[in-house]
N, C-alpha and C positions, 0 to 999 in steps of 0.2 A: 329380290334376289332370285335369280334361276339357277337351278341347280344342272349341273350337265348330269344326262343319266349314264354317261361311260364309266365315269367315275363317283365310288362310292362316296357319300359324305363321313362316313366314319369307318374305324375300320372292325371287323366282327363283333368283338369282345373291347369294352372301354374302361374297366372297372376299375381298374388301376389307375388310369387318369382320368374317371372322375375324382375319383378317390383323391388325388392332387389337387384337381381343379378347386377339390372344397376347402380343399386346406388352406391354399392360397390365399391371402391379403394382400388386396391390391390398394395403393395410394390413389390418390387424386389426382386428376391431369394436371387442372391449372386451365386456364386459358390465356394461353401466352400469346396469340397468332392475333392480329388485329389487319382487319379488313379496313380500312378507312374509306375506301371510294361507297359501298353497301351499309358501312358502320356496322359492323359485331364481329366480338371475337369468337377463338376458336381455339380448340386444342390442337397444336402443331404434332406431326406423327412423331416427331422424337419424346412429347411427352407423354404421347400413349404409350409408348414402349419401354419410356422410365415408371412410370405407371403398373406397368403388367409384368417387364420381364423378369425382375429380381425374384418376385414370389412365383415365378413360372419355374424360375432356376430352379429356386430352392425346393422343387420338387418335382425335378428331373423331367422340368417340358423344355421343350424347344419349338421355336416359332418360326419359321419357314414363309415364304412368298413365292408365287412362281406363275409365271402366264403359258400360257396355251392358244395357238390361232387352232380353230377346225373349221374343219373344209365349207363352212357355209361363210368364212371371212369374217367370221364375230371370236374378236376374243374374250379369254376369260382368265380374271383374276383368283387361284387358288391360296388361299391363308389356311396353313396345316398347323396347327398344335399335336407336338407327337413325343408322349412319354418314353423317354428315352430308354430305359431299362427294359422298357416291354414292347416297343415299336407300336403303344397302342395310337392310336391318333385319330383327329376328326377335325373336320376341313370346313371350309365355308369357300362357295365360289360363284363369282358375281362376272356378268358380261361387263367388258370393261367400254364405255361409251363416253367420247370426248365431243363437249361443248366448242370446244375450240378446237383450229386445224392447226395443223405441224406435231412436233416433238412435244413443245412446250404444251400444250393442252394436252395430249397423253401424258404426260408425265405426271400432271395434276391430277388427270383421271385415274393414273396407276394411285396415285400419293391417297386420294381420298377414295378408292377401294379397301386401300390397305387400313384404314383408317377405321372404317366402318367393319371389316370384316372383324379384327381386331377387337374394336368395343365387343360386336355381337358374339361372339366366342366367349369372351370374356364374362358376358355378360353387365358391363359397369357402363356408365354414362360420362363424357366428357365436362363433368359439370355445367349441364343446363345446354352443352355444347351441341349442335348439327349443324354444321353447315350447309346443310341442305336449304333453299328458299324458303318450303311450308312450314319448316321448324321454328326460324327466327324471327323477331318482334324487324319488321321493316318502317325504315325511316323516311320519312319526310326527301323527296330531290332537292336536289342544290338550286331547280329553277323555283322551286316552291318554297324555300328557303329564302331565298332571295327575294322574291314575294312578301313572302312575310317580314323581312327586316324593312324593306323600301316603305312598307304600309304602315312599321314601326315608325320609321324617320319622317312622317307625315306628321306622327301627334308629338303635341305639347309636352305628354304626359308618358312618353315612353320607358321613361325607367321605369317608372313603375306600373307599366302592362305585363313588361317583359320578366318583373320581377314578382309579380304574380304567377305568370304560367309558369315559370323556373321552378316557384315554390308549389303549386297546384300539382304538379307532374311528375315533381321530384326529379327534375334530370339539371343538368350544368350550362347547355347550352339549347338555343332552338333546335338546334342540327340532329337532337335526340326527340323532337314530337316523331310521334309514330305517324305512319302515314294515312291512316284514317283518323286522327285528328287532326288533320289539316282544317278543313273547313269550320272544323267548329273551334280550334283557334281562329282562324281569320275572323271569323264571327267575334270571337269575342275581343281583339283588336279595335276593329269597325265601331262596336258596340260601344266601345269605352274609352275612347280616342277624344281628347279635347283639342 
């Protein structure tokens, strides 16, 4: 996160709305959001906000968004938490950077700032949730997947290779081997294929 130095990240005096912050009880996301093409899910920003806003209410915060372009053509996403009775507040503000071109990748990129600023304010974790790459257990591709089923449909004995690593891995389908277990499935397919 970069912080712009024009703007404060909090404002003089926060006591009061720490003071809230601690009171506050926040629920659990959930992880409703399911990526299917990457496989894993994700807390969608509506259930970070059912998550955080009630106990934000209930002690007179308010949660705000807002962007800013400055003049070097980078913008920036500002997430203000601001106790309402006493205008105290403190911010979180992240350059907002899109993987993909047009509207729609901005949007995304707006959608998971707000996301992330939110948790980190907060302080709470999306159950187990980042969508970020380095965070998540990544799967097995669909050409290595396929792979692997073709070299099933070779043995004799395929129900029961596939219903070994199902039960060895603990997941429902192949499409959940992680993807540095690839090879040492395939090994072990190979190995025990009649």
């Amino acid at each position: 996160m970069e912080i712009n130095s024009n703007s404060p990240a909090m404002s003089e005096d926060i006591r009061s709305l720490a003071s809230g912050m601690m009171q506050a009880t926040f629920t659990a996301t959930g992880l409703d959001g399911d990526n299917s093409f990457q496989k894993y899910k994700y807390a969608k920003l509506g259930s970070i906000y059912k998550a955080v806003k009630g106990a934000l209410k209930d002690q007179g915060i308010w949660v705000t968004h807002f962007k800013r372009p400055h003049d070097t053509g980078i913008e920036y996403m500002y997430t203000r938490l601001t106790h309402a009775p006493t205008g105290q507040y403190i911010e979180d503000c992240r350059i907002v950077e899109s993987e993909k071109p047009g509207n729609q990748g901005k949007g995304s990129a707006d959608t998971y700032m707000k996301k992330q600023a939110l948790l980190s304010l907060c302080a709470i974790t999306a159950e187990e949730d980042d969508d970020g790459q380095s965070e998540r257990e990544v799967f097995i591709t669909d050409d290595q997947l396929e792979y692997l089923e073709k070299l099933l449909d070779s043995c004799s004995n395929a129900k029961e290779i596939a219903a070994n690593i199902l039960s060895h891995y603990k997941i429902k389908n192949l499409s959940y081997v992680k993807s540095e277990l690839f090879s040492v499935v395939k090994t072990y397919i190979e190995k025990s294929r009649k």
